[in-house]
C-alpha positions as CSV (number, residue, x, y, z in Angstrom):
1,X,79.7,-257.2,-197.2
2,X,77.0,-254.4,-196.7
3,X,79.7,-251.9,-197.2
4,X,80.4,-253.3,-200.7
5,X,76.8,-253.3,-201.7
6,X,76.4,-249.9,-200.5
7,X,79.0,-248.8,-203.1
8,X,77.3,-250.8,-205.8
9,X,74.4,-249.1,-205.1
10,X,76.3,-245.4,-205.0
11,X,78.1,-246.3,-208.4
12,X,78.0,-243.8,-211.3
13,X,75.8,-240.9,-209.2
14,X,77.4,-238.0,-210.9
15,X,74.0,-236.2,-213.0
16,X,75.8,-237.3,-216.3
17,X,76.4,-240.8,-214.8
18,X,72.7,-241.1,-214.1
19,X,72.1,-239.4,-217.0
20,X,74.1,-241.6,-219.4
21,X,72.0,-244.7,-217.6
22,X,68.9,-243.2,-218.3
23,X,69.8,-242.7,-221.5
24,X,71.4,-246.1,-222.3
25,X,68.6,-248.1,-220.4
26,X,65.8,-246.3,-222.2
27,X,67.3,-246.6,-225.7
28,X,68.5,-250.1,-225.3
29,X,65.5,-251.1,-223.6
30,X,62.9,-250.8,-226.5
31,X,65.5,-252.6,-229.1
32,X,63.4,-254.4,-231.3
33,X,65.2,-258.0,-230.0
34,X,63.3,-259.5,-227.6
35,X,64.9,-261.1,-224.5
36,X,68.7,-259.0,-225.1
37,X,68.2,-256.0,-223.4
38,X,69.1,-256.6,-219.9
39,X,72.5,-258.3,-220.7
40,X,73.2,-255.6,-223.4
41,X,72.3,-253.2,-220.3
42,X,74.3,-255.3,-217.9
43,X,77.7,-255.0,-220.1
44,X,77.6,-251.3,-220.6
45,X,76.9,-250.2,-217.1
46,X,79.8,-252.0,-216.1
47,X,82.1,-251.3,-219.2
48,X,81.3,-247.6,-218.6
49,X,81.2,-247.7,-214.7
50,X,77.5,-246.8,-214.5
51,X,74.9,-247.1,-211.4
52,X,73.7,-250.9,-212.6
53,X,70.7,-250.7,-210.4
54,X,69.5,-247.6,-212.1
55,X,70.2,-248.6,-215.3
56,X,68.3,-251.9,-215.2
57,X,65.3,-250.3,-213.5
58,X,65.1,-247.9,-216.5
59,X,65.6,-251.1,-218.8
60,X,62.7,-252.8,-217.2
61,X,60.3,-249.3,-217.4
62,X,61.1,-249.3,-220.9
63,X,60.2,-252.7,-221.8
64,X,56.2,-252.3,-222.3
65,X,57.5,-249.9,-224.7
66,X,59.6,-252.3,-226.4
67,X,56.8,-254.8,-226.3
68,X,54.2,-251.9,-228.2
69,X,56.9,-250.7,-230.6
70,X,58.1,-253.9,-231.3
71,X,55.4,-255.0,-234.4
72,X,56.0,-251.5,-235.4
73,X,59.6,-251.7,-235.6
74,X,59.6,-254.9,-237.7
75,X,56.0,-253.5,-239.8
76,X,58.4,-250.2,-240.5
77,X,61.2,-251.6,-240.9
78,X,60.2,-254.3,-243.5
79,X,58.9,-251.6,-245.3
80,X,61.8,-249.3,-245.4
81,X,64.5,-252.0,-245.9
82,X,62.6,-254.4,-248.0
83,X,60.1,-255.3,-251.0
84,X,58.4,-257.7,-248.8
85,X,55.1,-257.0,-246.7
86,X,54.6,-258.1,-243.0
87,X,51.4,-258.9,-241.6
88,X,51.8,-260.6,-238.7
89,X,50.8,-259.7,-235.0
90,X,52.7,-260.3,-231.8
91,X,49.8,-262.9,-231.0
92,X,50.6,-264.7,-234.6
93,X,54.8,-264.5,-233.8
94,X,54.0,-266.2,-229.9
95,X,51.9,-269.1,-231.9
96,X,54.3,-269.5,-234.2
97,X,57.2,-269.5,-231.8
98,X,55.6,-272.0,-229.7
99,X,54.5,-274.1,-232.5
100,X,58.1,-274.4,-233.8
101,X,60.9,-271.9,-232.3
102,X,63.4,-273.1,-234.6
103,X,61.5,-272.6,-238.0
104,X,60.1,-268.9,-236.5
105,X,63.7,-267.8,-235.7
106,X,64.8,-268.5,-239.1
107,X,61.4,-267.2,-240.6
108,X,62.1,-264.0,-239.3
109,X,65.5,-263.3,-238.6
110,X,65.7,-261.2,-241.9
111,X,62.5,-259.3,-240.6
112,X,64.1,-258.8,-237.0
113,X,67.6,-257.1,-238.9
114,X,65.3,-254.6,-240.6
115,X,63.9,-254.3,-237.0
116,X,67.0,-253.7,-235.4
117,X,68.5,-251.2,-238.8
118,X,65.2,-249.1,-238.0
119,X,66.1,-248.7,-234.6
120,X,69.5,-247.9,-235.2
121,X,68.2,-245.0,-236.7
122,X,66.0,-244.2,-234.5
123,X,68.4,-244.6,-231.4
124,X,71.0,-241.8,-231.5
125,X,68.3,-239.2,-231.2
126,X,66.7,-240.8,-228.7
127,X,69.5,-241.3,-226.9
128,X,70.5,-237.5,-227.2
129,X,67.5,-236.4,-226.3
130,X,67.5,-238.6,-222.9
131,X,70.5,-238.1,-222.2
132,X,70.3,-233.9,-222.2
133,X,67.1,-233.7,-220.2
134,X,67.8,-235.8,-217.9
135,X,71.1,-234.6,-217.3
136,X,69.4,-230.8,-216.8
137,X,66.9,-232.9,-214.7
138,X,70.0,-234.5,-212.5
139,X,71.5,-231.4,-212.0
140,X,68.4,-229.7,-211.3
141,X,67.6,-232.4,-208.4
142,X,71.5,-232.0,-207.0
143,X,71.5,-228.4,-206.8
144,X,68.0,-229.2,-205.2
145,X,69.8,-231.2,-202.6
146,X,72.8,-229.4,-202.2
147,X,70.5,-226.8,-201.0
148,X,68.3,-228.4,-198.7
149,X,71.7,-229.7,-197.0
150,X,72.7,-226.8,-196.1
């Protein structure tokens, strides 16, 4: 049992491995769709056979993020995509939700699609900027490493 933990843990260690998790968990993890990252992040570390662990940790760093870009995201969004203005805050969507979920999720589903079509522009360069510094970073700390084991 412990040895096939151990190789759960030691799963996708390569620098790009790590470095396509950091990647992947810090892009996903500020998507503009509250309460989907960590099964998005779940499905593509094991579709792509990368350290799950990792991945999630850098999903759950990024999500203050998400929570402070989120208005943003949906405030740009509308703007870009859209004739109409929003003017809501995250307090005003929380009262809302919990007033009547239902009636909020329709409300502003269109508003969360200009969200998420924001992001999607926004994504590939941060993922291609993550992704190349931290795989300089990765290889940086194995040939680190390598050394010291010698």
């Amino acid at each position: 049992m412990s040895n096939r933990i151990l190789d759960f843990l030691q799963e996708g260690v390569s620098p790009e491995k790590l470095a396509l998790a950091l990647a992947i968990g810090l892009t996903v993890g500020i998507m503009p769709l509250l309460g989907t990252t960590t099964l998005t992040c779940t499905i593509l570390a094991l579709r792509l056979k990368l350290n799950m662990a990792f991945l999630q940790v850098i999903n759950y760093i990024a999500y203050p993020i998400q929570l402070l870009l989120y208005i943003p995201f949906l405030k740009i969004g509308t703007d870009l995509f859209s004739k109409e203005k929003f003017n809501y805050s995250l307090e005003d969507i929380t009262t809302m939700l919990a007033k009547d979920t239902l009636h909020t999720i329709g409300e502003f589903f269109l508003v969360n699609l200009y969200g998420l079509l924001l992001w999607l522009c926004v994504a590939p360069i941060l993922f291609v900027i993550s992704y190349v510094v931290g795989r300089a970073v990765f290889r940086m700390m194995l040939k680190q490493f390598a050394k010291e084991q010698k």
